[in-house]
C-alpha positions in Angstrom: 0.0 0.0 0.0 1.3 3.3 -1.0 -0.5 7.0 -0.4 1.7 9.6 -2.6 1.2 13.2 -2.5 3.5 15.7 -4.8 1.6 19.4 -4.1 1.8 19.4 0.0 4.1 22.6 0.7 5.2 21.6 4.5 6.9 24.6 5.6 9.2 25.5 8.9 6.3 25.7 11.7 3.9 23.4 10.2 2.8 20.2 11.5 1.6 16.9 9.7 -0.9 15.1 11.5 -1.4 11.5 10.2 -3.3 9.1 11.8 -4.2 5.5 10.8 -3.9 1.8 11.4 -0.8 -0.2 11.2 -1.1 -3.4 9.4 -1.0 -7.1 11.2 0.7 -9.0 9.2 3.6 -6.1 7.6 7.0 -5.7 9.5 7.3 -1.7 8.8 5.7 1.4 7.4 7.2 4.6 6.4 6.2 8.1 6.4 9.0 10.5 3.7 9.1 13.6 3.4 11.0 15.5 0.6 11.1 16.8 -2.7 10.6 13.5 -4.5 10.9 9.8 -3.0 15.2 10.1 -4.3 15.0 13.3 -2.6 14.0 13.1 1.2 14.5 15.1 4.0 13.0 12.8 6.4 12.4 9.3 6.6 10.7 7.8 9.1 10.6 3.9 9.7 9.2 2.1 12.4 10.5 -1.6 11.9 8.7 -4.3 14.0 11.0 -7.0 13.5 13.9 -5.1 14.8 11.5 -3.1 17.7 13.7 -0.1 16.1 12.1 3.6 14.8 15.2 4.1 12.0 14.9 7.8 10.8 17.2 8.9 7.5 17.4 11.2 4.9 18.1 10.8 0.8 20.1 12.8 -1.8 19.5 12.0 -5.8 18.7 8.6 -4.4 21.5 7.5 -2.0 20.4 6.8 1.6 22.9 8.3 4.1 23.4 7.8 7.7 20.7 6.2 9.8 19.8 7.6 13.1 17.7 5.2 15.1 16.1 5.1 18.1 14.5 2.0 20.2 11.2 3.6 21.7 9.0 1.8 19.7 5.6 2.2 21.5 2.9 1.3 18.7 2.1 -2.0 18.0 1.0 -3.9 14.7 -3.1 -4.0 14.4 -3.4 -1.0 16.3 -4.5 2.5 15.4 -2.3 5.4 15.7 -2.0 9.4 15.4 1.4 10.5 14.5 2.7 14.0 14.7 5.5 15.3 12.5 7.1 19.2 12.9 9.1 20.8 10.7 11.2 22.9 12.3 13.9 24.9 10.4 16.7 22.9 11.7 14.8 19.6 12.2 12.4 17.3 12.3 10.1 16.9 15.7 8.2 13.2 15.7 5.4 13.5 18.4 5.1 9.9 19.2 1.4 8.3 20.7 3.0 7.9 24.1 4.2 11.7 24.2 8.1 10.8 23.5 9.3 12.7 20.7 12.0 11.6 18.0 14.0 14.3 16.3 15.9 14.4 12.9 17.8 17.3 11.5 16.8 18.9 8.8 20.0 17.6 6.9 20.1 19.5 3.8 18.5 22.6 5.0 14.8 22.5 3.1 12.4 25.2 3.9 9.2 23.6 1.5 8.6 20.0 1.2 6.5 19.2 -1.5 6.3 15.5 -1.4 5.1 13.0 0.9 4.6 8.9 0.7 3.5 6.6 3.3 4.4 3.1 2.4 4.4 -0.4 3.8 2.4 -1.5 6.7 0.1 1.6 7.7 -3.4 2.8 5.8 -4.0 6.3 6.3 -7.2 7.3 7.6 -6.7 11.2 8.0 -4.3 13.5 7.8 -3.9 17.3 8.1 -1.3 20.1 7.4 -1.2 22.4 10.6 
C-alpha cells in the first residue's frame, strides 16, 4: 500500500498530523518527506521486526546515515495518530505515548512538496497544521 502526494508545501512551523492503522501482518511502514521519494529530507521507519524507529534522509537517491532510536511504542493491528514538525533545523516526531523523535533537517529544506507513506500503515486522516 502506497499514499503519494506531490503538491503538499510543509513549511518550517507546520505540522503533519497523520493518523491511521498499522497493518498485522507487515514488518514496517514509512512516512517520507521531501522533494521526491530520491529526494528526502526525512524518513521515518518504524520496523517491527527489529523493535527499532530508524529515521534517514536521501540525496538523488543514496540513503545516508541512519539515526535510530529504540522507543517503539505502537504496535502492529493497532490504530495510531502520529505527529510530524518541521522545524527549520529539524524534524520533531510526536510519538502516541508523548516521547518525541528528532531528525535534522540535513540539507536545510524550507518547502517540502512531497510525501509517501508506504508499507504496513493505511492512512485514515491526515492534516497540514
Amino acid at each position: 500500500e502506497k499514499l503519494e502526494i506531490s503538491n503538499l508545501n510543509m513549511k518550517p512551523g507546520n505540522t503533519l498530523k497523520v493518523k491511521g492503522k498499522i497493518s498485522e501482518d507487515e514488518d514496517n511502514f514509512s512516512i517520507n518527506l521531501g522533494c521526491s521519494s530520491s529526494d528526502l529530507a526525512f524518513h521515518f521507519n518504524p520496523r517491527f521486526n527489529e523493535s527499532v524507529i530508524v529515521c534517514n534522509s536521501r540525496c538523488s537517491g543514496a540513503w545516508e546515515a541512519e539515526h535510530r532510536d529504540d522507543h517503539l511504542c505502537f504496535s502492529k493491528g493497532s490504530t495510531v495518530k502520529i505527529a510530524i514538525e518541521m522545524l527549520a533545523d529539524k524534524f520533531e516526531v510526536k510519538l502516541p505515548d508523548g516521547h518525541k523523535v528528532e531528525f535534522p533537517n540535513r540539507h536545510c529544506y524550507d518547502k517540502i512538496k512531497y510525501m509517501s507513506v508506504k508499507g504496513g500503515f493505511r492512512v485514515t486522516s491526515f492534516k497540514l497544521d
